[in-house]
KEZATOR-903851 format. One line per field, with one value per atom (N, C-alpha, C, CB): x, y, z. Coordinates in steps of 0.05 Angstrom, whole numbers, plus 32768, in hexadecimal, padded with zeros to 4 digits. Atoms other than C-alpha are relative to their C-alpha. Glycine has a CB too. Layout:
% residues N
xx <- (X,...) .
yy <- (Y,...) .
zz <- (Z,...) .
//
This chain:
% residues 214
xx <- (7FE6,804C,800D,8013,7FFB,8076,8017,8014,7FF0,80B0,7FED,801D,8010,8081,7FEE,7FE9,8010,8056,800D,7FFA,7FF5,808A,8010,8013,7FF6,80AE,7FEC,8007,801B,806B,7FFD,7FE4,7FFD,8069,8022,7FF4,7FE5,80B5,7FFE,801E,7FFE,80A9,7FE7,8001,8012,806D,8010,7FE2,7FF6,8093,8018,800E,7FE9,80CE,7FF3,8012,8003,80A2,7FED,7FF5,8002,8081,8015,7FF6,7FEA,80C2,8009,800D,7FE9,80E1,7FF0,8006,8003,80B8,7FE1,7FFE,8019,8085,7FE7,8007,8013,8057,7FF8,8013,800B,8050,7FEA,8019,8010,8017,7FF1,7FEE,800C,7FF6,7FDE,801C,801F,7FA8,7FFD,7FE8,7FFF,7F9C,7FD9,8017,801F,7F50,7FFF,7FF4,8003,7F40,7FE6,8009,8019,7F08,7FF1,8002,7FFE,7EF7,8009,800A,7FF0,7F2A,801D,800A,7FE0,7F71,800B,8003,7FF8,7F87,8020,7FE8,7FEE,7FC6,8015,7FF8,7FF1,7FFC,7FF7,800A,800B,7FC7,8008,7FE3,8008,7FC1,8024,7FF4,7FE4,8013,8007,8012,7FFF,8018,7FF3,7FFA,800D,7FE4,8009,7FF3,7FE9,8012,8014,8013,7FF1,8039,7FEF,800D,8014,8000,7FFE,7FD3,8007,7FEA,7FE3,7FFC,801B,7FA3,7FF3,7FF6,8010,7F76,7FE0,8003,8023,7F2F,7FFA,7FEE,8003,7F09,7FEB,8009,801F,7ECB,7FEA,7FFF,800E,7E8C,8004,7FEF,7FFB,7E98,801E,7FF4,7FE4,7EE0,8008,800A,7FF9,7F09,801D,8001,7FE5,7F45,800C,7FF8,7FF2,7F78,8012,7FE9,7FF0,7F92,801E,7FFC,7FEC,7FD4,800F,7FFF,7FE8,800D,800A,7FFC,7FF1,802F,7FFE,8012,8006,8024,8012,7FD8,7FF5,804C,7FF2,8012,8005,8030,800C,7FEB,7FF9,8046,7FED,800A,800D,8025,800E,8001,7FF3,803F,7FED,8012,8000,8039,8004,8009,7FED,8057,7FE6,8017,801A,800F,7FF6,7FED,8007,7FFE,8015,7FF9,7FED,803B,800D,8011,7FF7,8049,7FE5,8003,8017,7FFC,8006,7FE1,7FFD,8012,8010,8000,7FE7,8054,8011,8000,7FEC,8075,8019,7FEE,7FE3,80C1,8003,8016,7FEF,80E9,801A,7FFA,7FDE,8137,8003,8019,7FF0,8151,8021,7FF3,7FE7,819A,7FFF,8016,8007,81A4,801E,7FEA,7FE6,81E6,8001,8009,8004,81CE,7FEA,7FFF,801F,8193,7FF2,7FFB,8014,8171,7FF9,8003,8008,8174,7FE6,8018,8017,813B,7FE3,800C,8012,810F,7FE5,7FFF,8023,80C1,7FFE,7FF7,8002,80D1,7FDC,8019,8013,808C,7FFB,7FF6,7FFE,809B,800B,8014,7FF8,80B4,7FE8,800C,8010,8091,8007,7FF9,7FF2,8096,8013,7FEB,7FE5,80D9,8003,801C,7FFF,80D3,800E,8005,7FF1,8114,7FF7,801B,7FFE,80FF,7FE7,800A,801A,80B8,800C,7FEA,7FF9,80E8,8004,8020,7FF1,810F,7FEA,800F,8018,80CB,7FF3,7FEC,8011,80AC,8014,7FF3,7FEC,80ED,7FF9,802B,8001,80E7,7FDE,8009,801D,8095,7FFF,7FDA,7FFB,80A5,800C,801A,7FEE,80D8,7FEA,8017,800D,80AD,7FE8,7FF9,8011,8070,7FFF,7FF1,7FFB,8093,8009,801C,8000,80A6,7FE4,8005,801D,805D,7FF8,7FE6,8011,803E,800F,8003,7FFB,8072,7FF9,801A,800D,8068,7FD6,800B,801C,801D,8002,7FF2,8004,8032,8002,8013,7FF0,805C,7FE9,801E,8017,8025,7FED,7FEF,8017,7FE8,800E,7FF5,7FF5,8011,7FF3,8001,800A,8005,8011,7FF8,7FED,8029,7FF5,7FF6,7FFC,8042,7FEC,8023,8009,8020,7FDB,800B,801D,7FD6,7FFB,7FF9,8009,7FE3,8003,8017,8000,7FF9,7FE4,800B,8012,7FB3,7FEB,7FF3,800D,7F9A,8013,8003,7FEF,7FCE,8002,800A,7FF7,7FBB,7FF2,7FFD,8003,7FA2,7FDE,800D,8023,7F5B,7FF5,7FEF,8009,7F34,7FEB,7FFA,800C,7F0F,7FED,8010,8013,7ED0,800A,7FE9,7FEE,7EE1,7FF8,7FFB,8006,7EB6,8014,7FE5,7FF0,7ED8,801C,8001,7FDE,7F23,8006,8008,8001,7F0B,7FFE,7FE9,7FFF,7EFE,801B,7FF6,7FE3,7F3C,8019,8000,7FEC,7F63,800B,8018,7FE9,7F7F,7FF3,7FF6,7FFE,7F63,7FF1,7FEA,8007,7F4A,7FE7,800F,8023,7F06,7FEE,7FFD,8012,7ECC,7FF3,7FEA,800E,7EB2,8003,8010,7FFF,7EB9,8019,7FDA,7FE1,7EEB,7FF8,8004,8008,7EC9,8005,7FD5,7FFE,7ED2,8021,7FF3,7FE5,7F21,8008,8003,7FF3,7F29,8002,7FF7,8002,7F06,8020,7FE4,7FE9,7F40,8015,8006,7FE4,7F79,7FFB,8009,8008,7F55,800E,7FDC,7FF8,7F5F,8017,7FED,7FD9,7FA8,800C,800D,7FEE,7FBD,7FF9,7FE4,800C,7FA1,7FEC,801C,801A,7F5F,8004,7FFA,7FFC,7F7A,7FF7,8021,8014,7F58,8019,7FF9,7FEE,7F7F,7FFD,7FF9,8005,7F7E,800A,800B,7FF9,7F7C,800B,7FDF,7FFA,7FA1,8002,8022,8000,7F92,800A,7FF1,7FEB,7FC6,7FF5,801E,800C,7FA9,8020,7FE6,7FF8,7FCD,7FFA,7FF0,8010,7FC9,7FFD,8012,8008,7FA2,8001,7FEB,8002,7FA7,7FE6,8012,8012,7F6D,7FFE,8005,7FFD,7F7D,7FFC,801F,8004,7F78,7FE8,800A,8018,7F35,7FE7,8005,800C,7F17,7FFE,7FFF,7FFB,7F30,7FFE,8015,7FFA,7F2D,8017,7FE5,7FE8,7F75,8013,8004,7FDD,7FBD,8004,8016,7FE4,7FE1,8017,8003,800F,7FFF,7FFD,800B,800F,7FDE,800F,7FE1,7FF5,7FFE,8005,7FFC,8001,801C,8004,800A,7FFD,8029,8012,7FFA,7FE6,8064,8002,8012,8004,8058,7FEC,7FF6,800F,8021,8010,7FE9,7FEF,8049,800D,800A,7FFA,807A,7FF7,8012,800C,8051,7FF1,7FEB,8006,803B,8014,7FEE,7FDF,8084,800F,8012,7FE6,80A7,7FE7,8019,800F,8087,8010,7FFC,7FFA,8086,7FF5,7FF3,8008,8082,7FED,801C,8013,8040,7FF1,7FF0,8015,8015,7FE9,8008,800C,7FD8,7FE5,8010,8010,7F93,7FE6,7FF9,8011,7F62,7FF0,8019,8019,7F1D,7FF9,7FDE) .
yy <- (7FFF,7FAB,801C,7FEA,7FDF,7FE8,800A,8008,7FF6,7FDF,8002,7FEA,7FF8,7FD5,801B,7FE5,7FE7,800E,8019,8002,7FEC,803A,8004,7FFD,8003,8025,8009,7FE4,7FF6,8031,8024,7FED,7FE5,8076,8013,8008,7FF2,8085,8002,7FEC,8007,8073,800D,7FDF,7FF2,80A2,8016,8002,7FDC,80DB,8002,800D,8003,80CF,8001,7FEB,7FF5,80D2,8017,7FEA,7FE6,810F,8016,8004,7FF4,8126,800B,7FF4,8005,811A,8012,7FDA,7FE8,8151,800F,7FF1,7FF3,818A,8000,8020,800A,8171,7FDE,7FFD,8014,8133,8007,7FF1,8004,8128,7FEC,8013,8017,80F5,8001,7FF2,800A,80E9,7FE4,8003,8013,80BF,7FFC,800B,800E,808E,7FF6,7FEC,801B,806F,7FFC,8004,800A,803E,7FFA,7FEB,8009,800E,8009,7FF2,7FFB,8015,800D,7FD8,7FF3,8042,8005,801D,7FF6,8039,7FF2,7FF5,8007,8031,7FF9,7FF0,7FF9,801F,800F,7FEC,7FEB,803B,8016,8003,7FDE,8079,8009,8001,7FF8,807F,7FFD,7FF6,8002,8071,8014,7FEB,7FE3,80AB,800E,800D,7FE7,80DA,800C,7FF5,7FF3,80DB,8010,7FEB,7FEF,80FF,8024,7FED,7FE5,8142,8001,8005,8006,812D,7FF3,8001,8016,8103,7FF7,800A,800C,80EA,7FE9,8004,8012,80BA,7FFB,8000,8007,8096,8009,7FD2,7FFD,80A6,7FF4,7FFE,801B,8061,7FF6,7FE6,7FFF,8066,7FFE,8009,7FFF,804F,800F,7FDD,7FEC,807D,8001,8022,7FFC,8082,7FE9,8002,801D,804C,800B,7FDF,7FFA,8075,7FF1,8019,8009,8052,7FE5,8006,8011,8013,7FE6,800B,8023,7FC9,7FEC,7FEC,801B,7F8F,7FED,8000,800F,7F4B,7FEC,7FFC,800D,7F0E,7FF0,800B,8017,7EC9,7FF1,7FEE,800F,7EA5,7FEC,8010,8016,7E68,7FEC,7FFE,8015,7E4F,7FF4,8013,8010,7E46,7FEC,800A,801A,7E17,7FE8,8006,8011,7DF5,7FF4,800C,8005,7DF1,7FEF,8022,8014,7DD3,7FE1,800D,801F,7D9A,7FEF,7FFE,8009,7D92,7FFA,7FF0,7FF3,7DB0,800C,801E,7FF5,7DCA,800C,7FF1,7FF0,7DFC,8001,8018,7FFD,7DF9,8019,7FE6,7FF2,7E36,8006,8019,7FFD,7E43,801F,7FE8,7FD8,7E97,8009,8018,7FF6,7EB6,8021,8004,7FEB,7EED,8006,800F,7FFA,7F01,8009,8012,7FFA,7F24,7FF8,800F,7FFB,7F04,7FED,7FFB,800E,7ED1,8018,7FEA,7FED,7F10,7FF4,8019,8004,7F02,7FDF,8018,801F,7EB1,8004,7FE9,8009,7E98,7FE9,7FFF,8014,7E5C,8009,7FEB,7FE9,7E95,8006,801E,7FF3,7EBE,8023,7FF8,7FE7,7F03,800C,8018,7FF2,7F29,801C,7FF5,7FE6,7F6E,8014,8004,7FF4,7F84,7FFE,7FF5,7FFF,7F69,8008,7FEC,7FEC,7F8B,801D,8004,7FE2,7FC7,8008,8005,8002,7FB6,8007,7FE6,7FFD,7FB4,8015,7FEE,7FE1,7FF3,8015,800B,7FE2,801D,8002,7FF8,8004,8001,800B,7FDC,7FF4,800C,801F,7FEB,7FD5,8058,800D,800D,8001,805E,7FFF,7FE5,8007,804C,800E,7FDF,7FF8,806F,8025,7FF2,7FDF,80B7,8003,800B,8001,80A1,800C,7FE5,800D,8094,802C,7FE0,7FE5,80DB,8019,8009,7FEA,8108,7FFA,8009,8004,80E9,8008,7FD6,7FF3,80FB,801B,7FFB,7FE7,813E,8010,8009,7FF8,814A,7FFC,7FED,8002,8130,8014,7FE3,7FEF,8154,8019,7FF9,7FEB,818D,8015,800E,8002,8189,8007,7FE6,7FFD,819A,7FE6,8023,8017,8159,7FFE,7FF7,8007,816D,7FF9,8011,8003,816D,7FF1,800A,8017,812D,7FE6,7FF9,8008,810A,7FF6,8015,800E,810C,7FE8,8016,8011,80E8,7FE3,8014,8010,80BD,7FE5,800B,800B,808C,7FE2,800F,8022,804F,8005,7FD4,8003,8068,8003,8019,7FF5,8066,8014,7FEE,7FED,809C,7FF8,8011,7FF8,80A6,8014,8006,7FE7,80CB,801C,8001,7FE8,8103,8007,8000,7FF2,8108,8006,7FEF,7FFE,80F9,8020,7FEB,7FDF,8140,800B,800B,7FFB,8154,8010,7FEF,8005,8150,8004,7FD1,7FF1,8167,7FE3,8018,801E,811A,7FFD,7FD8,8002,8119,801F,7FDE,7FEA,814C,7FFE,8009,7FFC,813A,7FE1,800E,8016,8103,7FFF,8005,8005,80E8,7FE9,800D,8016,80B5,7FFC,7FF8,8004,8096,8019,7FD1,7FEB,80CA,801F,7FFB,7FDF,8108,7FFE,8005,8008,80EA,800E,7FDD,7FEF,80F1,801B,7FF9,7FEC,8130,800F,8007,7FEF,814C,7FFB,7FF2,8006,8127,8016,7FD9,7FFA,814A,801F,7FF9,7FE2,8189,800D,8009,8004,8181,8002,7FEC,800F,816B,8021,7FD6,7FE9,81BD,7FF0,8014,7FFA,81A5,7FED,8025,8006,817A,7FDF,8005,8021,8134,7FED,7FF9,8010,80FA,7FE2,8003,8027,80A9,7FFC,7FEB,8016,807D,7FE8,7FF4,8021,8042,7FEC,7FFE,801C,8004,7FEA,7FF7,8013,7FDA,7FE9,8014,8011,7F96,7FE3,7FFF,8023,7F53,7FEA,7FF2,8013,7F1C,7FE9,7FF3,8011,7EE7,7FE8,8005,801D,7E94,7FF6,7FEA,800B,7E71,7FEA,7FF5,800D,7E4C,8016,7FF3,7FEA,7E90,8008,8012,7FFA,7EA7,7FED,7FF8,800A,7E66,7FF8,7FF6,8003,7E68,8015,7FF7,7FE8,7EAF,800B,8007,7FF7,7EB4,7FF6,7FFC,8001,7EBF,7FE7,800C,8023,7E7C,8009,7FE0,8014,7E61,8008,7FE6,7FF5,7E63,7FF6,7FF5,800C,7E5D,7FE9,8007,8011,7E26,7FFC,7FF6,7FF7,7E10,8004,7FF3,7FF9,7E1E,801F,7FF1,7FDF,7E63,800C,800B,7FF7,7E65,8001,7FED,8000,7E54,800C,7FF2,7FF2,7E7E,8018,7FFF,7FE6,7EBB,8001,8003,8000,7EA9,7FFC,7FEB,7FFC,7EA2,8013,7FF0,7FE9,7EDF,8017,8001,7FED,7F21,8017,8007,7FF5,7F52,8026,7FEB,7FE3,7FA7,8007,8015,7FF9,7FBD,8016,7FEC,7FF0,7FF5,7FF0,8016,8012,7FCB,8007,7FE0,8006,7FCF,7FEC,8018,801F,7F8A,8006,7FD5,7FFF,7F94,7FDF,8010) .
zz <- (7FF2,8006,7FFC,7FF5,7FFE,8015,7FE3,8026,8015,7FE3,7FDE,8001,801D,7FA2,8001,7FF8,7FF9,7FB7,7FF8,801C,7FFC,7FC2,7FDF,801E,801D,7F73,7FEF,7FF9,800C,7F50,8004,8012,8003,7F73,7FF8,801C,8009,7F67,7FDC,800B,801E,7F1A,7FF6,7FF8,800F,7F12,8003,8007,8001,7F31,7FEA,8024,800B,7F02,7FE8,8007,801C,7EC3,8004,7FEB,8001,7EE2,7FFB,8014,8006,7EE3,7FEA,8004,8018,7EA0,7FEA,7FF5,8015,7E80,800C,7FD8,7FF1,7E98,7FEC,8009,8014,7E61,8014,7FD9,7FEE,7E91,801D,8008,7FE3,7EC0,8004,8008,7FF7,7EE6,8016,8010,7FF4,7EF5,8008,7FE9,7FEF,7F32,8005,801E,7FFA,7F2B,8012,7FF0,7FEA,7F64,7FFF,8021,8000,7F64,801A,7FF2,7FE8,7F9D,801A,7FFC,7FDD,7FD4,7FF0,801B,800C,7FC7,8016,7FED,7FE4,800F,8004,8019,7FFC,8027,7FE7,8011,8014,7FF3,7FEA,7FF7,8018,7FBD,8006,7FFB,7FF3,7FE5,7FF8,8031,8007,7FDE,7FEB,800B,8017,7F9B,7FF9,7FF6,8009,7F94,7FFD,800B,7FF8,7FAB,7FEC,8015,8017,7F66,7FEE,7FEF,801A,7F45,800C,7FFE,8008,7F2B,8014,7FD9,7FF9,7F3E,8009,7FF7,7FED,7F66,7FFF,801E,7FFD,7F55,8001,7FEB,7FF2,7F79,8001,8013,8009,7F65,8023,7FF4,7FF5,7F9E,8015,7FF6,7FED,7FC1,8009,7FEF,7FEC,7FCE,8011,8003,7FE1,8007,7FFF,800F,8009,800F,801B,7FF2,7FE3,8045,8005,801A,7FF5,8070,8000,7FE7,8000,8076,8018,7FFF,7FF0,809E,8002,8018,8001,80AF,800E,8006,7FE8,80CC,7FF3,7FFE,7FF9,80D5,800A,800E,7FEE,80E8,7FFE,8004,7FF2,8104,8008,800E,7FF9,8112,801B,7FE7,7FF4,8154,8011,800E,7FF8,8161,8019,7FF4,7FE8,81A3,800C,801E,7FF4,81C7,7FF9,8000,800C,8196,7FFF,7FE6,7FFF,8192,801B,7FF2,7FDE,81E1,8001,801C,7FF7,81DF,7FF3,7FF4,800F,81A9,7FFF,7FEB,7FFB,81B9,7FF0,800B,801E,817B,800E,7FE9,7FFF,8181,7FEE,8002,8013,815B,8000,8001,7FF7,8159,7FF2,7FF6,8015,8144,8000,7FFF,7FF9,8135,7FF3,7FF3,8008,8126,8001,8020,7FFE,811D,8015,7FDE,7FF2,814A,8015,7FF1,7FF5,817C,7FEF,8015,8019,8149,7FEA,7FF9,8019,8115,7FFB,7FEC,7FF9,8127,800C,801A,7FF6,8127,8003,7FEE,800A,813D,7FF6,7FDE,8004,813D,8007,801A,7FF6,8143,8014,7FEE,7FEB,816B,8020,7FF4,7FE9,81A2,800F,7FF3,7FFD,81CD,7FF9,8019,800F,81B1,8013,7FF6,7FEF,81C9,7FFE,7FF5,7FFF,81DD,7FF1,8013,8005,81C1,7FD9,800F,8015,8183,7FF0,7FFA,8008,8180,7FFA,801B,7FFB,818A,7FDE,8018,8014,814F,7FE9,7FFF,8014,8121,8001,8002,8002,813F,7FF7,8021,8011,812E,7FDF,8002,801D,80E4,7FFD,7FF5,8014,80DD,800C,8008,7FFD,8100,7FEA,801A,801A,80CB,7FEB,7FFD,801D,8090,8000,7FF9,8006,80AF,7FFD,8011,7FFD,80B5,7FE2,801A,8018,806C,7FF3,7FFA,800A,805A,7FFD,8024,7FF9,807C,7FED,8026,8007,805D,7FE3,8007,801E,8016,8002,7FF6,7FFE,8024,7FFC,801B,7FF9,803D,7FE7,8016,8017,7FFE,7FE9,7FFC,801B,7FCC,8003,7FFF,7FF4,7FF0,7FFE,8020,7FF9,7FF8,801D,7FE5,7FE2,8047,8013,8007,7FDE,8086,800C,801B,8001,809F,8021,7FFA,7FF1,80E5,7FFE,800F,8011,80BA,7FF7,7FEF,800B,809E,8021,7FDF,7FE9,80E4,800A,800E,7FF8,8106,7FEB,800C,8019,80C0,8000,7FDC,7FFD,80C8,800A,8007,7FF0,80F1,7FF8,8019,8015,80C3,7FFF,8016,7FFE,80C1,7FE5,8015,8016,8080,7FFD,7FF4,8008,805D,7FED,7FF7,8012,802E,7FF2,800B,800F,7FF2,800A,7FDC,7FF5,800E,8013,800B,7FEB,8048,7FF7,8019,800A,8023,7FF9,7FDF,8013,7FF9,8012,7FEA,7FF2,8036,800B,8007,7FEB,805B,7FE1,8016,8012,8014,7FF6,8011,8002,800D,7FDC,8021,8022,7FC6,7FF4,7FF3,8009,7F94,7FFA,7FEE,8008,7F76,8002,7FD8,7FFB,7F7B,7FE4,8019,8027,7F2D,7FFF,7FE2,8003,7F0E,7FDB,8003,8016,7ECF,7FE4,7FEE,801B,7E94,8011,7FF3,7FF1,7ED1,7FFB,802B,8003,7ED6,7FE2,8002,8019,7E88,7FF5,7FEE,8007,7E87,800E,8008,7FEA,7EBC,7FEE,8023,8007,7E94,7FE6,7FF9,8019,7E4E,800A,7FF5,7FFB,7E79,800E,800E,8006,7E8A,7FF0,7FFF,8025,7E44,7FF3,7FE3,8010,7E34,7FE7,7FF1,8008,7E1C,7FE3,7FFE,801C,7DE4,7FFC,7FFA,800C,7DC7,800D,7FD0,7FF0,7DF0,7FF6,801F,8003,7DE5,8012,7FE9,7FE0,7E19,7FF4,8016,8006,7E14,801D,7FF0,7FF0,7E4A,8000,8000,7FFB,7E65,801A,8008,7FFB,7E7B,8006,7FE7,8000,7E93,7FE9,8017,800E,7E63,801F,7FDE,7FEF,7E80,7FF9,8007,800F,7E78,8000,800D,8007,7E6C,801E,7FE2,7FE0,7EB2,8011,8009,7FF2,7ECB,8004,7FF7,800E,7EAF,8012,7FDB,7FEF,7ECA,801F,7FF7,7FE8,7F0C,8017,7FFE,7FF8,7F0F,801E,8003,7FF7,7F2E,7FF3,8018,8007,7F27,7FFE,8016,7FF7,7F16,7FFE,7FE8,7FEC,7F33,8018,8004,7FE3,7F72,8013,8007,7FF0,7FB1,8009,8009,7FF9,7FC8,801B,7FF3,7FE3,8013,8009,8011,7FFC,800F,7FFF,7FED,7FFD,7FFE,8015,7FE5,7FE6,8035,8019,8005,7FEF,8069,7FFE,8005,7FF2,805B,8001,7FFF,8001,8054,801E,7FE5,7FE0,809E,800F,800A,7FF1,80B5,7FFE,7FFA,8003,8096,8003,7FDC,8000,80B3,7FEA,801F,8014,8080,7FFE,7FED,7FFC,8080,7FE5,8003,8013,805A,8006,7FFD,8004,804A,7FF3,7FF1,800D,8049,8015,7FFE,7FF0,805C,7FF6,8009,800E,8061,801E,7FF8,7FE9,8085,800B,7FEE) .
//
């Protein structure tokens, strides 16, 4: 999501801040696309294992609607709204132009956010990050490529970089882990797990994300 993304990177730059003895080495494993990729952006440095997916810069909203199905079964919706808008993206609707409008101003907004925080991290001209811009992912080769990160290694190349930050001096790592329940462990997920009540509404309330799902 866009607001946790964006707190995570405000709260690295703020202890880069708070003393020029601070810096921040950015691992990426797997995938670092989209909110990762903005959270990147608070670092000194950028390394990115071989098999990395990187990128995915910009902005989506979606929306589930429903009326087709519900005009076929002969479902209803009443809504009562204190306004036209404020029933934004009903799903029992058919979508309303004005209020597609309303959603594309906000993900324009958030994605001219997005590019300059790129521009500003990368230290890019915002018209260089633009054609990258456009939700496509990257291979780390290519990311190094295109300047979006700094080097390709792996977690012992990372320490070396942080070892050589710190002026060359012996470091400890300390690893910060979740505890886990024993309901967790065997279920291998979060409890508790959604309920349908939380499904539903996570298919009823559209929601602004930096998110990418192949």
């Amino acid at each position: 999501a866009i607001t946790p993304s964006d707190e995570i990177y405000h709260q690295l730059k703020l202890f880069r801040e708070a003393s020029p003895d601070h810096f921040v080495v950015i691992f990426m494993r797997d995938v670092a696309a989209s909110g990762g990729y903005y959270v990147a952006m608070a670092s000194d440095w950028i390394i990115a294992e071989p098999t990395t997916i990187v990128g995915s810069i910009g902005v989506i909203v979606q929306a589930f609607n429903f009326k087709g199905l519900a005009d076929k079964y002969g479902v209803s919706a009443t809504t009562i709204a204190s306004g036209d808008n404020k029933a934004l993206l009903n799903p029992f609707e058919e979508p309303n132009a004005d209020h597609v409008a309303i959603f594309q101003t906000l993900v324009d907004d958030m994605y001219d956010n997005f590019v300059s925080i790129v521009a500003e991290g990368r230290d890019l001209d915002v018209e260089v990050v633009k054609p990258l811009a456009d939700g496509r992912i990257f291979t780390a080769k290519e990311a190094k490529r295109l300047t979006l990160i700094d080097d390709i290694g792996y977690w012992d190349d990372a320490i070396a970089k942080v070892v050589e930050l710190a002026g060359g001096e012996s470091i400890k790592v300390i690893r910060y882990e979740s505890n886990t329940s024993v309901l967790e462990s065997l279920l291998g997920v979060k409890a508790p797990a959604l309920g349908i009540e939380a499904t539903v509404d996570s298919l009823r309330t559209p929601r602004l994300e930096y998110r990418w799902r192949p």
